[in-house]
C-alpha positions as CSV (number, residue, x, y, z in Angstrom):
1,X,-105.5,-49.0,32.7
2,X,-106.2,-50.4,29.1
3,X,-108.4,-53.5,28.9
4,X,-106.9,-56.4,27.8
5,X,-109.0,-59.3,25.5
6,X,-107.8,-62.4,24.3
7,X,-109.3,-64.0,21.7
8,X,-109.4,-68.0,21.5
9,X,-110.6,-69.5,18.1
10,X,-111.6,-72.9,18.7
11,X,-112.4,-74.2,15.4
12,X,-114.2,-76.5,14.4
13,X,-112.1,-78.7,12.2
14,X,-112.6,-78.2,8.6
15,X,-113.9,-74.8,8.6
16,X,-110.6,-73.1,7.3
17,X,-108.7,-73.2,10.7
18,X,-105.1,-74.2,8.7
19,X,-105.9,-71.3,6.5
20,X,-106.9,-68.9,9.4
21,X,-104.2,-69.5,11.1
22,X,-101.5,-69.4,8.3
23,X,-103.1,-65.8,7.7
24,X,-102.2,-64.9,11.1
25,X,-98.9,-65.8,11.3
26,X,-98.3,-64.3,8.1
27,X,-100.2,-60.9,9.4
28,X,-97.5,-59.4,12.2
29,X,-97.7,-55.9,10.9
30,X,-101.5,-56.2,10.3
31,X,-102.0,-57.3,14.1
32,X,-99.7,-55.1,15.7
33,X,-101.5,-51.9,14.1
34,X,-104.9,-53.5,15.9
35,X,-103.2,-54.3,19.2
36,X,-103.1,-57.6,19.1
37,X,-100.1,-60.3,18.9
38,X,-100.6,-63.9,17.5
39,X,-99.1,-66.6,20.2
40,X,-98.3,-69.6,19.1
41,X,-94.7,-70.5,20.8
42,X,-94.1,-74.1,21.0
43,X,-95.0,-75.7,24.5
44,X,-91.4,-77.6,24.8
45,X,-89.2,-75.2,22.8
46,X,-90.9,-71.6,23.0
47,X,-90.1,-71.2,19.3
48,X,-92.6,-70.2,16.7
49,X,-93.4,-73.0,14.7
50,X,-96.3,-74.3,13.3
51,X,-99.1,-71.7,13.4
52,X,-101.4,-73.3,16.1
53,X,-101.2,-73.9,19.5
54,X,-101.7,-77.9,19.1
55,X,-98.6,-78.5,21.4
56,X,-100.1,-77.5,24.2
57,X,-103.2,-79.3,23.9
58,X,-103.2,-83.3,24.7
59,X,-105.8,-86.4,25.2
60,X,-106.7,-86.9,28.4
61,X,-106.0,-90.6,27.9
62,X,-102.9,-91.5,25.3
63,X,-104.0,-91.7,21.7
64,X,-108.1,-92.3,22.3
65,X,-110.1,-89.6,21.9
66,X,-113.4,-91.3,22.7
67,X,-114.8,-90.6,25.3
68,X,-112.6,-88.1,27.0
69,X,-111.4,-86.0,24.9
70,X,-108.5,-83.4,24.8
71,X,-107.1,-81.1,27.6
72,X,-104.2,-78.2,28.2
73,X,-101.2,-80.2,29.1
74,X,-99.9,-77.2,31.2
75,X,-102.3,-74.6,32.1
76,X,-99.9,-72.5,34.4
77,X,-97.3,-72.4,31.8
78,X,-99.4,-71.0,28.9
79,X,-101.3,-68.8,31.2
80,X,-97.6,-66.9,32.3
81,X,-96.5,-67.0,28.5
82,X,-99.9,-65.1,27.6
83,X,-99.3,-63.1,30.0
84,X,-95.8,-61.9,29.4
85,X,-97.2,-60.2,26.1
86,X,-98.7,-56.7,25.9
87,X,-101.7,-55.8,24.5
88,X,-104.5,-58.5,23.3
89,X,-103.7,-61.7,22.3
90,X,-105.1,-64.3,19.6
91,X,-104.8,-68.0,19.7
92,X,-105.8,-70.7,17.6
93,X,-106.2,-74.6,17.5
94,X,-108.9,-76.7,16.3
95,X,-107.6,-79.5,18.8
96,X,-109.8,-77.0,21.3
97,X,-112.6,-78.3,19.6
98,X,-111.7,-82.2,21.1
99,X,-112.6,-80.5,24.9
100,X,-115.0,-82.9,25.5
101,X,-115.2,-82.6,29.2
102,X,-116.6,-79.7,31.2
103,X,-113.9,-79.7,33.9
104,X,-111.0,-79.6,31.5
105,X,-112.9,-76.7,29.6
106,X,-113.6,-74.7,33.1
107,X,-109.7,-75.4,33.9
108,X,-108.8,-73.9,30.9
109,X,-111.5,-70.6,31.6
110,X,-109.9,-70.4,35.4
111,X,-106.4,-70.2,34.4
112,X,-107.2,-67.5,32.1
113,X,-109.2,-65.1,33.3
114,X,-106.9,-64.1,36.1
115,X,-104.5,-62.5,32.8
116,X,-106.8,-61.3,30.9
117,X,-109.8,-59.2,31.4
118,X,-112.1,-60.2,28.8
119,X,-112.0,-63.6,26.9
120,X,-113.9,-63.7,23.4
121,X,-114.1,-67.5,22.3
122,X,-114.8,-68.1,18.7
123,X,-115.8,-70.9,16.6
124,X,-117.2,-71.7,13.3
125,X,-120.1,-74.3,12.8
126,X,-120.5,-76.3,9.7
127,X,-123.2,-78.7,9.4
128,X,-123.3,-81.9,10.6
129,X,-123.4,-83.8,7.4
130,X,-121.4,-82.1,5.4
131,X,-118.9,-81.5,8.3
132,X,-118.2,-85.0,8.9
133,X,-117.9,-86.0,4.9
134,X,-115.0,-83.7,5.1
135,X,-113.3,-84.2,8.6
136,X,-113.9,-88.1,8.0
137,X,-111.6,-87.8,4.7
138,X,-109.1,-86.5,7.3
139,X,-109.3,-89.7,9.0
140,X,-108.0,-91.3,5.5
141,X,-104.7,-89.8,5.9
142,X,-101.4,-90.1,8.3
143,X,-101.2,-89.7,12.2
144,X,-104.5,-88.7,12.3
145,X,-105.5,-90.3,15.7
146,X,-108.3,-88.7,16.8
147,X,-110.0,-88.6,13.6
148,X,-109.6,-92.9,13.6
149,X,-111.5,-93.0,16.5
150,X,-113.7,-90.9,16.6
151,X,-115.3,-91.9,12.8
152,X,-113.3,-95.6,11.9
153,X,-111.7,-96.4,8.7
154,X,-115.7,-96.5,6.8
155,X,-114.9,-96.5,3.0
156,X,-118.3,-94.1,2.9
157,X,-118.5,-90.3,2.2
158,X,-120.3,-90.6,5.7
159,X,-119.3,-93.4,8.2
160,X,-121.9,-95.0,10.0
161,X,-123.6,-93.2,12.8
162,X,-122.1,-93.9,16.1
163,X,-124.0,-92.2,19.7
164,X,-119.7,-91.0,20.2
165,X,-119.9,-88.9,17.4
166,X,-122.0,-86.7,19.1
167,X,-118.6,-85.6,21.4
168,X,-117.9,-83.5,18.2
169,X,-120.9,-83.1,16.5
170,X,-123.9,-82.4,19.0
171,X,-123.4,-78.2,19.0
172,X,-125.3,-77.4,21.7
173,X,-123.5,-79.3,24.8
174,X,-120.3,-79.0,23.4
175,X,-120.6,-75.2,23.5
176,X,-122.5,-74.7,26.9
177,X,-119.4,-76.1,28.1
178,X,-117.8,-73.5,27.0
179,X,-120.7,-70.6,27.6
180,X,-120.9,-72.2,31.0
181,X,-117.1,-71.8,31.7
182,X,-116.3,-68.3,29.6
183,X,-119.8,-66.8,29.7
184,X,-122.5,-66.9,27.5
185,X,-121.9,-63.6,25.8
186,X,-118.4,-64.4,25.3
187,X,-118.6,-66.6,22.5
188,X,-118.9,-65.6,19.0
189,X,-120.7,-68.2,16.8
190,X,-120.7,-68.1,13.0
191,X,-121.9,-69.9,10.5
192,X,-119.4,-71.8,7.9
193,X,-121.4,-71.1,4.7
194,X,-119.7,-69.0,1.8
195,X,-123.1,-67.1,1.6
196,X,-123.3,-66.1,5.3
197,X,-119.5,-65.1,6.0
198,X,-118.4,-61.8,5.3
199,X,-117.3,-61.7,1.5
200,X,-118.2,-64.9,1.1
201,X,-114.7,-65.8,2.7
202,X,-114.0,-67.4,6.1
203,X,-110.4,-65.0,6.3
204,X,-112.1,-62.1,5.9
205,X,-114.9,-62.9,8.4
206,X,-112.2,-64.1,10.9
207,X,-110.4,-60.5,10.8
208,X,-113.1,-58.5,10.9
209,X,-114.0,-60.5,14.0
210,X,-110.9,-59.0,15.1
211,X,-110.9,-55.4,14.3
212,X,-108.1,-55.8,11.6
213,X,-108.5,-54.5,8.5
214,X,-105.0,-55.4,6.9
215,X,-103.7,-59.2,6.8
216,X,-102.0,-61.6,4.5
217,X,-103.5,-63.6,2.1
218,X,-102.7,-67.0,2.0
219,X,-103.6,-70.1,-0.4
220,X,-106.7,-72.4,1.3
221,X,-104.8,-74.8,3.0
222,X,-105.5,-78.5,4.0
223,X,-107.9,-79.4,1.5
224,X,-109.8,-82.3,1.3
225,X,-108.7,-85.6,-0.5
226,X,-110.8,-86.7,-3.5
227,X,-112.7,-90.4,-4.1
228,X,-109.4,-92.3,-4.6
229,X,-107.1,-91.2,-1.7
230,X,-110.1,-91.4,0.9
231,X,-110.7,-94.8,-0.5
232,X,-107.5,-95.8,-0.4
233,X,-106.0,-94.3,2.5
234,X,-109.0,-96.0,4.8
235,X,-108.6,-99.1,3.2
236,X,-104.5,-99.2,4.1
237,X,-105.3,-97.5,7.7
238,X,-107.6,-100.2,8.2
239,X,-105.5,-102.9,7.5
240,X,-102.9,-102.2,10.3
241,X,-100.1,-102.9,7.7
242,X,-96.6,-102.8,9.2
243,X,-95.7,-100.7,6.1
244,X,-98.5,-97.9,6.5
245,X,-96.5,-94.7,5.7
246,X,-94.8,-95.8,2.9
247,X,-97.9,-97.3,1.5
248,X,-99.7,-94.5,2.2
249,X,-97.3,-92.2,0.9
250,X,-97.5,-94.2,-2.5
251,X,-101.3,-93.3,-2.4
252,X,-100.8,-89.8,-1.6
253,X,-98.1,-89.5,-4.9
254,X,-100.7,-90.4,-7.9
255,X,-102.9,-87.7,-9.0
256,X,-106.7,-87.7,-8.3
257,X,-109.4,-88.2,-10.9
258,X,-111.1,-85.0,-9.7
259,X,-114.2,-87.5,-8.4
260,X,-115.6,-85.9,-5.0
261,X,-116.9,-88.7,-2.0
262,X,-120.7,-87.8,-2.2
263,X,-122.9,-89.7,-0.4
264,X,-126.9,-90.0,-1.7
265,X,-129.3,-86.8,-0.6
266,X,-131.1,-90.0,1.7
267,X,-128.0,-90.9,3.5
268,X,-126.9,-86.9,4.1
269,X,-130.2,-86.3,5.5
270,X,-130.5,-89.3,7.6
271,X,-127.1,-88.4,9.4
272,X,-127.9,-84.6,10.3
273,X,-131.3,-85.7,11.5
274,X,-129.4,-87.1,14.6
275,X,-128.4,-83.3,15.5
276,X,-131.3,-81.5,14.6
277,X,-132.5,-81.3,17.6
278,X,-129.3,-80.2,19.0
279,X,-129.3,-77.2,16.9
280,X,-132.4,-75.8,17.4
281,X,-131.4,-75.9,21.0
282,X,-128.2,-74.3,20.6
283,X,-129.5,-71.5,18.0
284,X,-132.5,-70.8,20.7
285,X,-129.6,-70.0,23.3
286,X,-127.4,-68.0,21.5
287,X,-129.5,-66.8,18.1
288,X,-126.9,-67.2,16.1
289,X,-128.9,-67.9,13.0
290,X,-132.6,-66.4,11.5
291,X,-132.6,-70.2,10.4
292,X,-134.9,-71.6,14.0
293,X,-132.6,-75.3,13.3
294,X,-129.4,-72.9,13.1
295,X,-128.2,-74.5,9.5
296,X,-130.2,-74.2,6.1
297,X,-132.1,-77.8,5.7
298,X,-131.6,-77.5,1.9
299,X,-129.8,-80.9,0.5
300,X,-130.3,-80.3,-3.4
301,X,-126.5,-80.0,-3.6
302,X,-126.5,-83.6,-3.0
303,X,-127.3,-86.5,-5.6
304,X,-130.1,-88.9,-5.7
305,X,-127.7,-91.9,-6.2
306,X,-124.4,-91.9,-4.1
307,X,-121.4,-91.3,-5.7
308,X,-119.4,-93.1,-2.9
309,X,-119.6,-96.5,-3.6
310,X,-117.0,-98.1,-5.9
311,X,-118.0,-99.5,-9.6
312,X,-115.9,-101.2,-11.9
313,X,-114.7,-98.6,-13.7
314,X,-113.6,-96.7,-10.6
315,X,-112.3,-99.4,-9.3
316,X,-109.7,-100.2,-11.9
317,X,-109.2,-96.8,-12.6
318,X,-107.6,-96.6,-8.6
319,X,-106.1,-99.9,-8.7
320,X,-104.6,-98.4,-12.0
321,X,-103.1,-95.9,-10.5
322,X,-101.8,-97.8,-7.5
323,X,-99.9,-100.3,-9.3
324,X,-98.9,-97.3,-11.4
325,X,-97.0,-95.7,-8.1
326,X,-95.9,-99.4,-7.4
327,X,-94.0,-99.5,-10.8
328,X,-92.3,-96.1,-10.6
329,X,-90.6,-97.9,-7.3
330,X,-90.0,-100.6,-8.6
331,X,-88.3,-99.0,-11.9
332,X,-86.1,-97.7,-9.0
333,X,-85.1,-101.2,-8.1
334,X,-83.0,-102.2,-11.2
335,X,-81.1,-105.2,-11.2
336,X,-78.0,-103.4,-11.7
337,X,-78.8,-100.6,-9.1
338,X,-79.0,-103.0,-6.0
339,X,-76.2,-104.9,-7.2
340,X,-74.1,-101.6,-6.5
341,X,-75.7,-100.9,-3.4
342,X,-75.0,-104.3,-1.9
343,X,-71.4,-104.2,-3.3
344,X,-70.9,-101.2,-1.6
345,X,-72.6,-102.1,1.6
346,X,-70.9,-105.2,1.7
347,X,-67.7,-104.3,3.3
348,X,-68.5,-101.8,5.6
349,X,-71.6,-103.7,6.9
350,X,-72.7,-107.3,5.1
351,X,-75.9,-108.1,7.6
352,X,-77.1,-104.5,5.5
353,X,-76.1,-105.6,2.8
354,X,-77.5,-109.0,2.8
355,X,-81.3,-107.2,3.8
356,X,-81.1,-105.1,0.9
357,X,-80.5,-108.1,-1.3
358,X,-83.2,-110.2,0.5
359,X,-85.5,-107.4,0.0
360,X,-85.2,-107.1,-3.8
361,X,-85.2,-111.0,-4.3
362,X,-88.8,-110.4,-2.6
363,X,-89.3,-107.8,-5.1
364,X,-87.9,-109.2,-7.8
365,X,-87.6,-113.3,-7.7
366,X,-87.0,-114.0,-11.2
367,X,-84.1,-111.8,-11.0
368,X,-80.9,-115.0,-10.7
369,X,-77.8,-111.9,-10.5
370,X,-79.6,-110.9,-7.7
371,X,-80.6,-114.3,-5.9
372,X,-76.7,-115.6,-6.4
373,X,-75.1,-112.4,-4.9
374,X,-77.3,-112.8,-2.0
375,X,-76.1,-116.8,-2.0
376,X,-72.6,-115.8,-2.1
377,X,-72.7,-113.2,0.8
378,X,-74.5,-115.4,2.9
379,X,-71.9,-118.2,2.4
380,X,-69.2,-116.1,3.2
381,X,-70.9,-115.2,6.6
């Protein structure tokens, strides 16, 4: 009887999971010649979707992810759909990486193990600083829950350093809970670093991890904003508008300055030294790296001065290009074009019709043809 593996890729966020995972939905063929089959049905609907398994993963308590974390919303259910398929199976989500409680990670390892006979979790690390620069720019965009609460709406490359960020970022008891639950030599731990991955390239270290040696390319995916969108996206999420996608979505349609969120070589430094310890623990378990703290302690890449923190020319330069996308929408709102609309609306439904026109007086108050419209309709009510 043939052994079968499966092979869980846990993440972490912001280590080219999207990307991954794109690749192996792309890669049938590819897989199939290794033996292997990419799951990622839909919890509610079976159907393939989007290429992760983030359906079936939850928070233990609705939409806060501090201090409990994620879970498997239905353990017996994805444990009989992995089984159903022959051969070894892959399966990907970064949401794996929010198990912040051993008992939901143990659940998950005892549901499992009955299907399959060996379990191979993998996981790419990235270090602390520079991980949370680029996951907190997550936290500057839409329906991004987890990220909100775990690291705030900060306007800083790096938010301030909270003891709950270590639920994420402290290495070494996030992944015992795993070693603990899957076994220690289970789990495959690699470095994210360009110059430590295989061809410099997290896809190709990812399938080689695998056994296969032919899979599609895809484009990186889910890149990271710049200065002006992380700015600007925190700044809106923070406010608690009643308005946030749309304004949002105006922040997301300018084009960026090519500016990066760096904070100062000080600040970079002061943030990983909260995990430092952590590491050296975690690369003394599993020797994972020849580096005894686990990560290279070079910051050179950073700049003396932080290059985070607005200035006037910035500044107006964003606020530039916000009223900018607020122009183009309201070049959409000619005089003449709701006029139409509320003609139009006006018989068929006149409360619509008399919103739209409220709306655009709001918009546009110097506009009379608009204002006396709205008059008449609301005099004929």
């Amino acid at each position: 009887m043939s052994i079968r593996r499966l092979f869980v890729h846990i993440g972490s966020h912001k280590t080219g999971t999207t990307t991954i995972q794109e690749c192996l939905a792309s890669s049938g063929s590819g897989l199939a010649r290794a033996g292997l089959t990419f799951f990622y049905g839909n919890r509610k609907n079976g159907r393939n979707e989007l290429p992760q398994l983030h359906s079936w993963i939850g928070y233990v308590k609705p939409r806060r992810i501090v201090p409990h974390g994620m879970r498997v919303k239905n353990l017996r259910r994805l444990a009989a759909r992995l089984g159903a398929i022959g051969g070894d199976v892959v399966i990907s989500s970064e949401n794996f990486s929010f198990f912040f409680e051993p008992e939901n990670v143990n659940a998950l390892a005892e549901a499992l193990r009955p299907v399959f006979d060996e379990i191979r979790i993998i996981c790419y690390l990235r270090r602390q600083d520079r991980h949370v620069i680029s996951h907190h720019q997550e936290g500057a965009k839409l329906n991004r829950a987890a990220e909100y609460d775990l690291f705030g709406h900060s306007t800083l490359a790096i938010p301030p350093y909270r003891e709950h960020h270590r639920l994420y970022l402290d290495y070494h008891a996030k992944l015992s809970m795993w070693a603990d639950a899957f076994g220690e030599e289970n789990l495959i731990l690699r470095i994210f670093d360009r110059r430590l991955l295989r061809n410099g390239d997290v896809t190709d270290d990812f399938f080689h991890l695998l056994g296969v040696r032919n899979f599609v390319r895809v484009p990186d995916r889910n890149l990271s904003s710049g200065f002006q969108r992380s700015k600007l996206g925190h700044l809106v999420l923070a406010g608690g508008f009643r308005h946030t996608p749309g304004l949002l979505n105006l922040v997301a349609s300018f084009e960026e300055s090519g500016r990066k969120m760096r904070p100062s070589r000080a600040a970079a430094e002061a943030y990983y030294a909260h995990f430092a310890e952590s590491n050296a623990a975690l690369n003394a378990r599993f020797g994972i790296s020849p580096n005894p703290g686990l990560f290279d302690e070079d910051f050179s890449d950073y700049p003396e001065e932080a290059e985070d923190i607005w200035d006037e020319e910035r500044a107006g330069e964003t606020c530039m290009k916000f009223l900018q996308a607020l122009d183009d929408v309201y070049a959409e709102l000619s005089p003449a074009f709701v006029l139409r609309a509320a003609d139009l609306l006006a018989g068929e439904d006149p409360a619509l019709a008399r919103s739209l026109l409220r709306m655009a007086v709001r918009l546009r108050p110097m506009a009379g043809d608009i204002a006396d419209r709205l008059a008449d309709l609301e005099a004929s009510d």
